[in-house]
N, C-alpha and C positions, 0 to 999 in steps of 0.2 A: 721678508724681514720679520724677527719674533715680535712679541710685545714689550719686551724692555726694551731693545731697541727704539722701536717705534715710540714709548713714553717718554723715553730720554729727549728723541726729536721734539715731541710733543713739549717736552718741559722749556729746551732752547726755546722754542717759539715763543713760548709763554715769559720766559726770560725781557723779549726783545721788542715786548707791547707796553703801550703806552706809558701806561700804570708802573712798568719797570724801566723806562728809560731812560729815566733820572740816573741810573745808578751805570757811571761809567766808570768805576775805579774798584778794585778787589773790597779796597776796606770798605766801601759804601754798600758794598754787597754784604761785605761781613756785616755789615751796623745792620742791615733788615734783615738778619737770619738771627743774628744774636740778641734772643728777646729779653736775657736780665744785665745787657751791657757790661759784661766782663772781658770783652774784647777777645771773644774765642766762642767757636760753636761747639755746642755738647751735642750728640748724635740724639736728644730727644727735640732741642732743635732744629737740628736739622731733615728733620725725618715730619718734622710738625712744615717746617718751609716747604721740601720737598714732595710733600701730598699732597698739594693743591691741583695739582697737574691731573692727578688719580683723581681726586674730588671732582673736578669740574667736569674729567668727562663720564662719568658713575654717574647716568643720567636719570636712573631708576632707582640709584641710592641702593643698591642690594648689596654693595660690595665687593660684586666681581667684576671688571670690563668684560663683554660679550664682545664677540668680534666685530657687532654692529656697529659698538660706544668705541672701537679704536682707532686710530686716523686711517683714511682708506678703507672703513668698513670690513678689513679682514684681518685677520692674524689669529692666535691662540689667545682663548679667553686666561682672566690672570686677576688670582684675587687680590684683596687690600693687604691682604697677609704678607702673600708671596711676593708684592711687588715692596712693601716694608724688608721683607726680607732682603731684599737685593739694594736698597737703599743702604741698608746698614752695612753689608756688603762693599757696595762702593763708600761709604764711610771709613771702613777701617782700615781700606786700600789707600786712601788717602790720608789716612792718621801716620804719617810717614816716620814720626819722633815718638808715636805710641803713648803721646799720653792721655788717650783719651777725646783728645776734644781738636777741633779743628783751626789753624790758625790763620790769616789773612793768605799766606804765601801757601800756603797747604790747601785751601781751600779754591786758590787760581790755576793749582797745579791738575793737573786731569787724573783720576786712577792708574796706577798701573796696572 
């Protein structure tokens, strides 16, 4: 398995802990990703939600995950850059109306 894969898994898990287990409903999900309450995510919020998963396992804070810092200790190392990159990526895969910003139904919808 590459390493965006394996972050993705990494991110569900993180999803389904304590901390986020309040949030059983798309729109509750949207209200903690949409940090100026306009009822829709802009891909710098969402790429600000989305890095937490990168953050917490960047355990040297250098920026890149080593194979060590990835679930199961192996895969391809992957900087903050390139895993940014593939975030916004699956962002704009899922801007399915193109305007921009993501919407509760869009946002429950998985990338194509």
């Amino acid at each position: 398995m590459n390493a965006p894969a394996l972050l993705l898994l990494l991110f569900i898990g993180f999803i389904s802990t304590p901390a986020n287990a309040q949030v059983q409903h798309t729109r509750e999900y949207l209200a903690k990703m949409d940090e100026n309450g306009d009822g829709k995510v802009s891909p710098a919020e969402y790429l600000h939600w989305m890095s937490y998963a990168f953050d917490a396992m960047d355990r040297n804070a250098d920026g890149v995950l080593a194979p060590d810092e990835l679930p199961g200790g192996k895969g391809k190392a992957i900087t903050r850059a390139a895993y940014l990159a593939q975030l916004t990526e699956r962002f704009h895969k899922q801007d399915v109306n193109r305007d921009g910003f993501l919407s509760a139904k869009e946002l429950a919808a998985p990338p194509l």
